[in-house]
Backbone bond lengths (Angstrom), bond angles and torsions (degrees), N, CA, C in turn:
res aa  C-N    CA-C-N  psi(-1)  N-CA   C-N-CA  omega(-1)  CA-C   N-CA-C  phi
1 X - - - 1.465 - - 1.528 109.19 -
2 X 1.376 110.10 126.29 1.413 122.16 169.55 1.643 129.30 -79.74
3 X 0.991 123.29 130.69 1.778 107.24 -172.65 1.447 101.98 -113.29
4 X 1.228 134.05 120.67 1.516 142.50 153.55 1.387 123.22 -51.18
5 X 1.025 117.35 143.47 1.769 119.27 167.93 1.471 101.82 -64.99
6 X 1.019 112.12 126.29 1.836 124.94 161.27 1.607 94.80 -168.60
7 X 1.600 102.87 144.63 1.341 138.89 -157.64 1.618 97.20 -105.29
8 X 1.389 112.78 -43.70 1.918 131.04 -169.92 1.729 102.07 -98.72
9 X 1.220 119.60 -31.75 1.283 125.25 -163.36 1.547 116.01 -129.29
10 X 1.568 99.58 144.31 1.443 112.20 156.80 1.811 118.36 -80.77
11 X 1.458 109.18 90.97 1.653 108.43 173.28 1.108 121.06 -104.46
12 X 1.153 135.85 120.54 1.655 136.77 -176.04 1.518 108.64 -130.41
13 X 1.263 143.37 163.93 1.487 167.24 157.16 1.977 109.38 -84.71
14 X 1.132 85.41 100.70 1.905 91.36 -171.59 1.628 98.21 -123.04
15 X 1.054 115.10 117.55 1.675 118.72 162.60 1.382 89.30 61.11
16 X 1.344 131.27 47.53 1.651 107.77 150.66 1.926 98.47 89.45
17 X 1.231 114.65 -17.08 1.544 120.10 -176.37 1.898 104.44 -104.35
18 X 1.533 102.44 159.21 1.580 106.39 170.37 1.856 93.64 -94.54
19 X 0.946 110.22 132.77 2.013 108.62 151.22 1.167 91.88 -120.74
20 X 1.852 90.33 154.77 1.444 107.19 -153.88 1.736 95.54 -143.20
21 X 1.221 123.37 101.89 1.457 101.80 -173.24 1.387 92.58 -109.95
22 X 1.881 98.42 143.39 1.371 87.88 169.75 1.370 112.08 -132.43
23 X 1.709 136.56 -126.51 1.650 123.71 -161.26 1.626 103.08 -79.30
24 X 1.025 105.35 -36.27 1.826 114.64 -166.25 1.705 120.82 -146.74
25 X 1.003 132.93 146.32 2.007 116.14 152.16 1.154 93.79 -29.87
26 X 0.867 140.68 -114.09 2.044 158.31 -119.19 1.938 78.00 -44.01
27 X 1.367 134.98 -74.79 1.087 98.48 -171.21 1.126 137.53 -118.38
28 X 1.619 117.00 46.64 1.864 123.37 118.59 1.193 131.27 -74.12
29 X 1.856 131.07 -2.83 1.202 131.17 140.26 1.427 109.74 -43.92
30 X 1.474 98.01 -71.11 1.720 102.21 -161.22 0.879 115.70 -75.68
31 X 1.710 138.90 7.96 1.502 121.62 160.54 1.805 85.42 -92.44
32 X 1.663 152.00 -50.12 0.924 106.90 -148.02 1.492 120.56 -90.82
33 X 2.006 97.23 8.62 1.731 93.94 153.29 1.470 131.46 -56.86
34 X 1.318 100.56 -42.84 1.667 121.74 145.01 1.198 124.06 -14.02
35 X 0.909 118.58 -76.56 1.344 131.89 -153.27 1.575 94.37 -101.49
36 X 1.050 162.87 -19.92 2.073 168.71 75.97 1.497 103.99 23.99
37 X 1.235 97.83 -38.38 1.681 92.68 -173.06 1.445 111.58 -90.65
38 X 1.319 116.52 -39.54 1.836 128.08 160.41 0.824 104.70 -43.95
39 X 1.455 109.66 -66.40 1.903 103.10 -166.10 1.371 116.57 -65.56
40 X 1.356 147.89 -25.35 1.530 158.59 -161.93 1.594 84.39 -92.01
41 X 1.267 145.47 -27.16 1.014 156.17 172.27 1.563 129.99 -66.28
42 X 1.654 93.77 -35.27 1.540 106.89 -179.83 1.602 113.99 79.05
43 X 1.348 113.18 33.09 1.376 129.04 163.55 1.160 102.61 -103.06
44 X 2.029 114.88 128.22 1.354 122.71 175.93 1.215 95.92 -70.08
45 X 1.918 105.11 110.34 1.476 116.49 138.58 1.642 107.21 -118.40
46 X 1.794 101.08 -166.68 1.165 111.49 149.03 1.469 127.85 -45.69
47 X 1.309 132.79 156.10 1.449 122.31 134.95 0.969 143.15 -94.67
48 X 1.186 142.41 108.17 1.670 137.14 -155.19 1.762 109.42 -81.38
49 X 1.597 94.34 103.62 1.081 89.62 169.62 1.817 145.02 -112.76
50 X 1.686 79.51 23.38 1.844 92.93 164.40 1.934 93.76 -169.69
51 X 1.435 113.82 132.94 1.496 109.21 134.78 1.575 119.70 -107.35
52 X 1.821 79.87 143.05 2.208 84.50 -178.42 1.724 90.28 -136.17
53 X 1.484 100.34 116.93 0.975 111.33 169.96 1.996 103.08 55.65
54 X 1.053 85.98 -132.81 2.504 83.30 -166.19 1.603 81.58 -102.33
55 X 1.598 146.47 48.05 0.915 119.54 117.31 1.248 122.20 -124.21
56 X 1.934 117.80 158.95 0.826 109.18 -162.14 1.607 119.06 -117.86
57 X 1.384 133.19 140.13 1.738 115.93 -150.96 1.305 95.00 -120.28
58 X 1.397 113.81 136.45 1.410 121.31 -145.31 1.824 105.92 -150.35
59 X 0.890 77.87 165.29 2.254 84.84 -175.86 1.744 103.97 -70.69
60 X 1.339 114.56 145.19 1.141 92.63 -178.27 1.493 91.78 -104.29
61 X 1.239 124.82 -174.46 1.569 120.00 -136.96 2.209 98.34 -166.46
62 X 1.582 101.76 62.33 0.881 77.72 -167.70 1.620 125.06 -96.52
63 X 1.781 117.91 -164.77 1.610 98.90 -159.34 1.743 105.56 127.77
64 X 1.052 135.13 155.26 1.185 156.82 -115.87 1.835 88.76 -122.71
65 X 1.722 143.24 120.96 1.264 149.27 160.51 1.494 80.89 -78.26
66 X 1.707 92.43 152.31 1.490 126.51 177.61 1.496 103.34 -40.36
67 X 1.510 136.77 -79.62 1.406 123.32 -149.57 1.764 97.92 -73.04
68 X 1.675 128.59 -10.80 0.994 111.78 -168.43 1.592 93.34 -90.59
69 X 1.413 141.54 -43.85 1.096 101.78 155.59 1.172 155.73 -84.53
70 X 1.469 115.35 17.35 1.707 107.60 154.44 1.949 109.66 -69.35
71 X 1.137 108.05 -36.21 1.558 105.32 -179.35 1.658 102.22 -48.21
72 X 1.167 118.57 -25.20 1.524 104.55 172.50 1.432 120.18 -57.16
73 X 0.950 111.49 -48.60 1.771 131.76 174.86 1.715 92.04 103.71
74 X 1.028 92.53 103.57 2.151 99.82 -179.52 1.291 82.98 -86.76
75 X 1.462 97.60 155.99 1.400 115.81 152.34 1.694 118.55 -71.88
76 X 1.513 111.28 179.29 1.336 107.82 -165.60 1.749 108.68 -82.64
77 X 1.129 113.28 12.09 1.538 142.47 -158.51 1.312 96.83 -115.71
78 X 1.246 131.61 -45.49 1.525 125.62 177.22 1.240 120.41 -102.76
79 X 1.258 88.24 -14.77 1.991 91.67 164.57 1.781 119.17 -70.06
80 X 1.459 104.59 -28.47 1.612 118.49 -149.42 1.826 72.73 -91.11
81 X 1.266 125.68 -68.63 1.241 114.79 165.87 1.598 151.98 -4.30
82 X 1.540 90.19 -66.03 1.553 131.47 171.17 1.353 100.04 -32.51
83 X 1.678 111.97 -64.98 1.457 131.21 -134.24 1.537 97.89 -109.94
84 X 1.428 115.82 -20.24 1.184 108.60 172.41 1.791 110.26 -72.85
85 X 1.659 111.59 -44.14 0.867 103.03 172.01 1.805 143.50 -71.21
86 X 1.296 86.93 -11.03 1.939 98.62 151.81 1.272 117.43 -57.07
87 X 1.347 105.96 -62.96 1.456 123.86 -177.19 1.705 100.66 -26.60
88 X 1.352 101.77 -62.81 1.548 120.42 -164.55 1.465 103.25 -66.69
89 X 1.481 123.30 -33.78 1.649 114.38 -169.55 1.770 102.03 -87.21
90 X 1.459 93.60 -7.39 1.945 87.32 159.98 1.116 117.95 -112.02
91 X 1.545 131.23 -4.56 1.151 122.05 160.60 1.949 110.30 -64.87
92 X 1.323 92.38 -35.45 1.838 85.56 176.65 1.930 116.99 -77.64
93 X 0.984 85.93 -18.99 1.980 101.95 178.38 1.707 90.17 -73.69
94 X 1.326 126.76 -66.79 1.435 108.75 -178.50 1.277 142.97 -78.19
95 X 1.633 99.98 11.37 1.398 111.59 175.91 1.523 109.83 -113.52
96 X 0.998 111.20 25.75 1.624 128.99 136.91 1.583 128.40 -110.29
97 X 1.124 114.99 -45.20 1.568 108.62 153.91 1.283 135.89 -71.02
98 X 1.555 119.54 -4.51 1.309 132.56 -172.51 1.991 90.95 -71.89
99 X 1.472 108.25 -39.19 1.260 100.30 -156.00 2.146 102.43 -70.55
100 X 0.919 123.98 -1.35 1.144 117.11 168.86 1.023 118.89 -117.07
101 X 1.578 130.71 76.11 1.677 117.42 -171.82 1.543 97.11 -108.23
102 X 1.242 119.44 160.85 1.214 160.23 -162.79 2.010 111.93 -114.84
103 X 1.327 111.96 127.75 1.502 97.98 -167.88 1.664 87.64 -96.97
104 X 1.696 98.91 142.98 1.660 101.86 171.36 1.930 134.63 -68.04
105 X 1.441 88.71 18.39 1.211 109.89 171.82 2.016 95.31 -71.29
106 X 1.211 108.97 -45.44 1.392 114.89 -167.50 1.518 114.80 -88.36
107 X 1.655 115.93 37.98 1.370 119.93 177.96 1.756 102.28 -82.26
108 X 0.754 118.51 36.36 1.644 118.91 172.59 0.961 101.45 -97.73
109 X 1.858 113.41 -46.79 1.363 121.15 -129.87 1.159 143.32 -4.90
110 X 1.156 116.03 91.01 1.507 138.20 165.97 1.454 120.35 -64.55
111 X 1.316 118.68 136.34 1.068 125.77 177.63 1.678 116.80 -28.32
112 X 1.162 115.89 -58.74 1.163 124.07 -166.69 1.529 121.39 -66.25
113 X 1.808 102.64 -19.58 1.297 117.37 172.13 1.490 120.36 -94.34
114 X 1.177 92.73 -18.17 1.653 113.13 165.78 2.175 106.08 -66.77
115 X 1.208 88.72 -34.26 1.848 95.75 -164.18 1.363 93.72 -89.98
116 X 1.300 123.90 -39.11 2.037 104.27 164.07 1.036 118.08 -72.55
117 X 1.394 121.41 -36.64 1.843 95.36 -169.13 2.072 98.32 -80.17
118 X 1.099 104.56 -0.19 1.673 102.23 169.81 1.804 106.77 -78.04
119 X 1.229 118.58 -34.16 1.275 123.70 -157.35 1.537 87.32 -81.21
120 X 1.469 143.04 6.32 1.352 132.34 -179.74 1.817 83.35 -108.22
121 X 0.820 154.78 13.68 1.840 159.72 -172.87 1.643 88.31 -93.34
122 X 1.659 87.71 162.79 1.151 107.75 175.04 1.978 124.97 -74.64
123 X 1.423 87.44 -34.37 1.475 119.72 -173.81 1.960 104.54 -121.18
124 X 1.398 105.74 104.14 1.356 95.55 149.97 1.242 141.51 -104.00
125 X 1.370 102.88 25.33 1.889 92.34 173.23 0.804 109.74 -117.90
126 X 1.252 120.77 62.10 1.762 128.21 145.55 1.353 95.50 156.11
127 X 1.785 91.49 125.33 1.368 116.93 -155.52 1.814 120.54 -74.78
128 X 1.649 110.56 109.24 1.531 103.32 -167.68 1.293 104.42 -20.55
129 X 1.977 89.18 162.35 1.817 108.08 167.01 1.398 126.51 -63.50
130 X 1.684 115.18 -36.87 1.138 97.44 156.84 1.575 149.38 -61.46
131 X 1.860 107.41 -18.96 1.084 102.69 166.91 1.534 122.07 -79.22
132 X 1.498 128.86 24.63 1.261 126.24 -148.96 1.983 77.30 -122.36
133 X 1.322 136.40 1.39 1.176 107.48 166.15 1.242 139.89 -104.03
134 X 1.478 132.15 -100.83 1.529 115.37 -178.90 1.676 91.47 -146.27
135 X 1.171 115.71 159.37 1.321 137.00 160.99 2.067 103.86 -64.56
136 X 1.256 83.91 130.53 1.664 93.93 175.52 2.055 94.59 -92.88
137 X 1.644 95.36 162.06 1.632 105.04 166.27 1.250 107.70 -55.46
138 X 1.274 133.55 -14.51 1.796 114.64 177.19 1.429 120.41 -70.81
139 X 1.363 99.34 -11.22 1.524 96.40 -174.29 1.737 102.67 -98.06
140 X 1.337 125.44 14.36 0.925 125.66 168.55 1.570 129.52 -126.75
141 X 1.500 101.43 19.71 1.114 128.65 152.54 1.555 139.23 -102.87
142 X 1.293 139.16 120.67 1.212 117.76 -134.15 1.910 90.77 -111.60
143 X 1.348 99.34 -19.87 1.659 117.32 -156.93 2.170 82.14 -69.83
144 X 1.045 119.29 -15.08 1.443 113.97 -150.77 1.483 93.36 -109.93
145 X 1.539 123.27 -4.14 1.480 125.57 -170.05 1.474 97.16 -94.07
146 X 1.521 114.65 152.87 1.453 129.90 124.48 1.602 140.80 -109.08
147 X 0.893 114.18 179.65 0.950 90.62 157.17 1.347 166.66 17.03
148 X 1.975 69.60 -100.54 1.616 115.79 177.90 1.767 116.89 -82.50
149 X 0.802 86.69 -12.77 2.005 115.21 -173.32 1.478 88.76 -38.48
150 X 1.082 101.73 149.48 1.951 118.20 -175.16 1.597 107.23 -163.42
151 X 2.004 112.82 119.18 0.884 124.48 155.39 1.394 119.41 -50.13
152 X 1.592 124.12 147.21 1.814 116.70 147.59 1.300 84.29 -156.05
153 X 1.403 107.21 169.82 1.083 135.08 178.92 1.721 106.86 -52.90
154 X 1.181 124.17 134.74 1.590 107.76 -173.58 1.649 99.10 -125.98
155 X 1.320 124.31 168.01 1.451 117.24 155.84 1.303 139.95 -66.63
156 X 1.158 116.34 6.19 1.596 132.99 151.30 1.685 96.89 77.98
157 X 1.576 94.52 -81.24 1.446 107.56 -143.78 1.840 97.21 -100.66
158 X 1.198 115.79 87.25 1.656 118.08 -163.41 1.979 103.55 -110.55
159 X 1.305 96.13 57.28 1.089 106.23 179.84 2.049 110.11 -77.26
160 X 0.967 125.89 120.97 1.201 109.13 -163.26 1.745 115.25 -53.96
161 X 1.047 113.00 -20.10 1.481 110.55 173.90 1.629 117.13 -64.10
162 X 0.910 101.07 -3.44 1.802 107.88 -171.98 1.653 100.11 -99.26
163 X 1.112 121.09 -6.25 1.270 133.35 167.91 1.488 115.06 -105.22
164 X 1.368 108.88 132.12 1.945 113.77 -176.71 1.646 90.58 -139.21
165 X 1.325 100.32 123.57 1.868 121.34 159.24 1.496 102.32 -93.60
166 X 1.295 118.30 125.88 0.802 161.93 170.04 1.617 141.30 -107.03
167 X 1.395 131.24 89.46 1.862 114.41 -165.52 1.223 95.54 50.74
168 X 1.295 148.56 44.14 1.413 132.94 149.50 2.009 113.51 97.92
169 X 1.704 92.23 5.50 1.790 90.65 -169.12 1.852 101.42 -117.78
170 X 0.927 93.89 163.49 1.873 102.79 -172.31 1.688 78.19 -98.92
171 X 1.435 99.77 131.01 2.323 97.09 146.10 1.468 96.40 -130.26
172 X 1.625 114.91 163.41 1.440 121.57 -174.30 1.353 84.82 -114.20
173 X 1.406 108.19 141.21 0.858 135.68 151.71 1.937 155.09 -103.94
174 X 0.952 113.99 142.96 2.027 85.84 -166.82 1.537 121.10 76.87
175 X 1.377 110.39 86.74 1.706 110.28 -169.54 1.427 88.84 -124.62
176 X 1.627 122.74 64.56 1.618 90.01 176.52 1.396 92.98 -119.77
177 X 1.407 113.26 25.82 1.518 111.71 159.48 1.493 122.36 -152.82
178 X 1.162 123.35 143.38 1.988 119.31 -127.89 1.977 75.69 -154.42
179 X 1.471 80.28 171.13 1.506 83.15 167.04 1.964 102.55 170.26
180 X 1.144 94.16 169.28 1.593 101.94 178.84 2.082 108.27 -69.88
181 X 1.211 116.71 167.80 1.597 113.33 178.34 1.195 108.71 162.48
182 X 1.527 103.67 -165.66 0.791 124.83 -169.08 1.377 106.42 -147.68
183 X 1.726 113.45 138.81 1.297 107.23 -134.88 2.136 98.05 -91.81
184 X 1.476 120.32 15.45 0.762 158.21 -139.38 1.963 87.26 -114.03
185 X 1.331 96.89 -54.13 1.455 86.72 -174.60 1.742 115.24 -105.46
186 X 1.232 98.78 25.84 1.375 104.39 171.47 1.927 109.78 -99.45
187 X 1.318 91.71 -34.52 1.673 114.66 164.27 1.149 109.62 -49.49
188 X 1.348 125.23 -80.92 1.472 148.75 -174.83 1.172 115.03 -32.49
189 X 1.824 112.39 -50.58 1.799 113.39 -167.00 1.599 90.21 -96.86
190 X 1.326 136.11 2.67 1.304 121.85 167.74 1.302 116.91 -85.71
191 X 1.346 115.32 -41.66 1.497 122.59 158.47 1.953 109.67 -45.14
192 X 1.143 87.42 -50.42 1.908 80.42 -172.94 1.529 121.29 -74.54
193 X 1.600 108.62 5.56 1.374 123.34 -166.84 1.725 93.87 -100.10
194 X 1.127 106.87 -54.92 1.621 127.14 -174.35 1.586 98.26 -65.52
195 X 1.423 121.12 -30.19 1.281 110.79 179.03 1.787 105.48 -88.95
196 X 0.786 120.42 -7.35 2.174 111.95 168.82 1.442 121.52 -81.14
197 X 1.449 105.29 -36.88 1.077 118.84 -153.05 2.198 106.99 -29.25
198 X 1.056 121.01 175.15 1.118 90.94 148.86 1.966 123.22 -140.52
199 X 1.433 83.07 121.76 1.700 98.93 -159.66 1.655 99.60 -80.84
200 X 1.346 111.98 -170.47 1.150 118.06 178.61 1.996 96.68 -116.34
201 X 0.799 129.49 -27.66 1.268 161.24 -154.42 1.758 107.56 -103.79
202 X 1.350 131.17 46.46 1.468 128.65 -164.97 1.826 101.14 -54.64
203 X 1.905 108.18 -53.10 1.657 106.22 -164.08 1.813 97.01 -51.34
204 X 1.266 118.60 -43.16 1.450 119.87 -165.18 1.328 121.74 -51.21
205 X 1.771 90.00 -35.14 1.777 118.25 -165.66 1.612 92.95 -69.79
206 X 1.162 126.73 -43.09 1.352 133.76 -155.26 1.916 108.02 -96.87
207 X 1.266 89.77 -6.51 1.836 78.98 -179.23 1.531 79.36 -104.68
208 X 1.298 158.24 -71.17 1.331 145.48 -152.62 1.494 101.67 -66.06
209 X 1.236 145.96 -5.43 1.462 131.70 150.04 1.597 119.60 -65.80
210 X 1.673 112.43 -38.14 1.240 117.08 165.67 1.343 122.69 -57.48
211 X 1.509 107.62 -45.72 1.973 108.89 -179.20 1.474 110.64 -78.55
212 X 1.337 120.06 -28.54 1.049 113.57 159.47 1.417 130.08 -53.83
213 X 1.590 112.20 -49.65 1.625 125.38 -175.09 1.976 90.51 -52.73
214 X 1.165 94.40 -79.86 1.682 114.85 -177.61 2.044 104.94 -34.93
215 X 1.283 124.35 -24.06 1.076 122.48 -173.22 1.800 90.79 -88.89
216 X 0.899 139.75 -76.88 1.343 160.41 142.22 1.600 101.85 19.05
217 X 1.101 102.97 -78.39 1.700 118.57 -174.33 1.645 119.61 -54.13
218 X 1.550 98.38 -44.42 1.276 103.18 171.26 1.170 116.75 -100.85
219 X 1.393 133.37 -3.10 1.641 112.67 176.76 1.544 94.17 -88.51
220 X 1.284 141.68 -48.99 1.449 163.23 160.84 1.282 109.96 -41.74
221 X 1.030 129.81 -17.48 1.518 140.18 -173.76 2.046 107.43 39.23
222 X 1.116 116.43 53.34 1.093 121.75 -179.10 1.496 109.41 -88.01
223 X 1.315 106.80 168.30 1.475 122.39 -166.93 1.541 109.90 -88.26
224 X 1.410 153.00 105.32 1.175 138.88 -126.15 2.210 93.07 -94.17
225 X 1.117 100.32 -27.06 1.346 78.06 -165.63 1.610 111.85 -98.74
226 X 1.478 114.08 10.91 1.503 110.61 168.47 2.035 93.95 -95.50
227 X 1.183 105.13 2.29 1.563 100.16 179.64 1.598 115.14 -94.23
228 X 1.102 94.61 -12.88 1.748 139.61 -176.44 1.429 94.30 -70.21
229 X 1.571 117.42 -73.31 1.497 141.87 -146.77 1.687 91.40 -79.51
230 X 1.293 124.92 -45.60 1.738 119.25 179.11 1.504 106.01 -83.04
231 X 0.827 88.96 -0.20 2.406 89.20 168.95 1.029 88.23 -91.42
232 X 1.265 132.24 -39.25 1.626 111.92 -152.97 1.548 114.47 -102.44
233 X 1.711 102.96 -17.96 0.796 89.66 158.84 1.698 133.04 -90.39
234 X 1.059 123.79 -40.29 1.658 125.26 148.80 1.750 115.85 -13.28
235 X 0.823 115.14 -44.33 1.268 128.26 -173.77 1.808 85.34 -61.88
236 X 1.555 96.16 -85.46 1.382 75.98 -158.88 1.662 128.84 -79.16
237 X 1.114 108.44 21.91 1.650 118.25 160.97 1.329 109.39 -65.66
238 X 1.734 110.59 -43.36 1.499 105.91 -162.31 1.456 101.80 -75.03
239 X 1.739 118.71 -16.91 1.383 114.38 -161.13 1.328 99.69 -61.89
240 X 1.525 112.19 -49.63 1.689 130.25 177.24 1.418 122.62 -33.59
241 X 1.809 100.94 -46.15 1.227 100.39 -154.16 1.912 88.32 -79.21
242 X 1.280 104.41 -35.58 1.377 97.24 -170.37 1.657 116.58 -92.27
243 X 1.256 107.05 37.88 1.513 101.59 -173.38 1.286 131.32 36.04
244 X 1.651 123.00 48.96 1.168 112.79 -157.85 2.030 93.86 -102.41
């Protein structure tokens, strides 16, 4: 038996499978609705192929998480690669959540604003999975809005370990926490994740944050300096969290 890094969870490698236990049922249902709806989607995830009770049994998915392969030291050829192909496993992650956005007029979200933009769903008695998560800090920033500004469901938690390359493919991994955003700050804290790590290799570390940023911005067509504003801020959250 293999044991995974997780901080929230018991994850191990059993018979060729991931189990995944997590706080309760209610949420190993709702990540492997999660993760049912990606995959029927054609977003590299897992496949869930049993829940028992709050754990959840899943494909195992093997292949190298983000900081473990930069510790390889890629060439500048597999880096430019690497990041293009992120780029691409969130261009397919937001072209399933793109289709339900939310205007940032509704960063309160109140129940009641929660129950109209549900009443445009297919099903209203019982409110999609995406509306079942949390408002990110963008919606409580006003300097970062326009307009045009549009909630969706984002990948929240883009810790590079939640990502595994594989034969040349990105899969996400670990959805048991989701949230409202902006797809701006899913960019931002991945950049600031890829920038700690600690490599042996700093020039290397620092040109695949650039092709990445630059892969990011333009496949995503994001706004460069609110992608700017969640790097910087990530940065210094982590300083906090880690007493640096």
């Amino acid at each position: 038996m293999t044991r995974f890094k997780s901080k929230r969870n018991s994850v191990y490698l059993s018979d060729g499978t991931v189990k995944k236990t997590v706080s309760d049922a209610a949420a190993a249902n709702l990540e492997a609705e999660y993760l049912c709806k990606l995959k029927a989607d054609n977003v590299a995830v897992p496949e869930v192929l049993d829940v028992v009770e709050n754990t959840l049994c899943l494909q195992y998915i093997p292949g190298d998480t983000l900081p473990d392969f930069l510790a390889k030291n890629p060439s500048e050829a597999e880096l430019t690669a690497a990041a293009e192909g992120l780029a691409a496993w969130f261009a397919d992650f937001y072209q399933i959540t793109n289709n339900d956005v939310i205007s940032t007029k509704a960063s309160n979200a109140s129940e009641a604003e929660k129950s109209q933009h549900l009443s445009h769903s297919p099903s209203a008695s019982q409110p999609p999975l995406y509306l079942r998560g949390e408002f990110s800090a963008f919606t409580h920033n006003p300097t970062l809005q326009t307009p045009n500004s549009k909630l969706i469901p984002i990948r929240g938690d883009v810790n590079g370990r939640n990502f595994i390359i594989y034969d040349g493919k990105w899969y996400g991994v670990d959805f048991e926490k989701y949230c409202f955003g902006a797809k701006e700050e899913d960019a931002g804290r991945l950049l600031a994740f890829a920038n700690t790590y600690s490599l042996s290799d700093r020039k290397m570390q620092e040109y695949f944050v650039s092709v990445l940023k630059k892969s990011l911005i333009d496949n995503l067509r994001l706004e460069s300096a609110r992608v700017e504003y969640f790097f910087e801020n990530e940065l210094e959250a982590m300083r906090l969290r880690r007493n640096l």
